[in-house]
N, C-alpha and C positions, 0 to 999 in steps of 0.2 A: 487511214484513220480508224483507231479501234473505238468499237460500241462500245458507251458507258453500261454499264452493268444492266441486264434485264432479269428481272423478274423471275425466279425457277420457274421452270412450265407448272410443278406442284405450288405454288403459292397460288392462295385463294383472296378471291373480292365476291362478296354476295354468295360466298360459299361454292364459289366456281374458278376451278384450277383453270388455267388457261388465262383467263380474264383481264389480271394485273399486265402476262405479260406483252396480249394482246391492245392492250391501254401502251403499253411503253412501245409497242412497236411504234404506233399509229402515231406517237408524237413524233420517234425520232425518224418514221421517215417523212415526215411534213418538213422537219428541221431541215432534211439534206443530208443525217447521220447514223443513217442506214445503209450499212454496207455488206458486200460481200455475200456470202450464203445467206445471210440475211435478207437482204432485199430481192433475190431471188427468188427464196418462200414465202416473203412476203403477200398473205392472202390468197396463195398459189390455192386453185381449188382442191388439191391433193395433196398439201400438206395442212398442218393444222390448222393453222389459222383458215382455209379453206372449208375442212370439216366441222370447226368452229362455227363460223360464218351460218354454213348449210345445218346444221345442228338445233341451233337456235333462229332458224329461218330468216336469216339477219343478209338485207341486201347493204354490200361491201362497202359502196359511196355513202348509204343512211347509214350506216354504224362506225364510218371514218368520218364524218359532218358531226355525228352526233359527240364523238369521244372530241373530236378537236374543238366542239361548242360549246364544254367543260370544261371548269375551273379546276376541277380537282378530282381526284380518284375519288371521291364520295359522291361528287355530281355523276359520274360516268357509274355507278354504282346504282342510283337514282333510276338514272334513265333505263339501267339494262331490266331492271328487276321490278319496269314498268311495260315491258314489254309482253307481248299475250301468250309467247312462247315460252319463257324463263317462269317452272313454276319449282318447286322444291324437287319434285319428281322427276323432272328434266334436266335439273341440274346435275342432282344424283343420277341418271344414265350416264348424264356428258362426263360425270366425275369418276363413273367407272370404265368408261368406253376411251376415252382420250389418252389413260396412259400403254392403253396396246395399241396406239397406232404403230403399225410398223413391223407388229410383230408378226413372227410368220403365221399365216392363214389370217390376218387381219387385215381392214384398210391399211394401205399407207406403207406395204411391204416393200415394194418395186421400189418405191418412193426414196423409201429410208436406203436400199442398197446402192441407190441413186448418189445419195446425197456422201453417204461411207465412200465410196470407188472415190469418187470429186474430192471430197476432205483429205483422204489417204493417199490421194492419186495412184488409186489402181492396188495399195497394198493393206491386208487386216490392220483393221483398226491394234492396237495396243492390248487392250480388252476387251470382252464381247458383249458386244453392244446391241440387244434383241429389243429395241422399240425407239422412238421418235425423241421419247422423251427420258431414257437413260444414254442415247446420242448426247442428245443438248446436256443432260447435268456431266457427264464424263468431258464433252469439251468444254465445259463452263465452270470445270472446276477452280476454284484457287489455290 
């Protein structure tokens, strides 16, 4: 079963990249339709949604309670940006630090070569693909 469409990891809520597509995770693997390298990294502490997580000092069960106790991306919006971690300031770190996960001398290195070998089984990617989050838009392109 292929994921309905998530969110680019650059699309922002509350002016924080990650956030929307960390919201669509969280639904669809409640649903059951969360698959594949997906639910793998899933909240994995060493991929993003992990350094996400630890970023905004956000414990994994109270910010999957909280987003699935949401009616809507504007409630989950609500709740985050009421949080004592999430200030402008922090957002903007997370909004510059998140798109070098992966890259070399960065968190999330090991990670990403990790997840390249697994997707390519064992052969270079097509084009090169130096962070977490040019991985995910290169295979999520249409």
């Amino acid at each position: 079963m292929a994921n309905p469409r998530l969110p680019q990891p650059t699309e922002k809520l509350a002016g924080c990249v990650w956030l929307p597509r960390f919201i669509a995770k969280v639904r669809l693997h409640e649903a059951g339709m969360l698959d594949g390298d997906y639910q793998l990294a899933f909240c994995h502490s060493r991929g993003v949604d992990g350094r996400f997580l630890e970023h905004f000092n956000l414990d994994k069960d109270d910010a999957i309670r909280a987003i699935l106790g949401s009616a809507s991306d504007a409630e989950c919006e609500q709740w985050f940006t009421s949080l004592p971690e999430v200030t402008s300031e922090h957002i903007d770190a997370w909004n510059e630090f998140a798109p070098l996960i992966g890259r070399p001398g960065h968190p999330g290195e090991r990670e990403l070569a990790f997840m390249l070998r697994r997707t390519y089984r064992g052969e270079p990617p097509p084009v090169e693909l130096n962070s977490s989050f040019e991985a995910i838009l290169w295979d999520e392109r249409e």
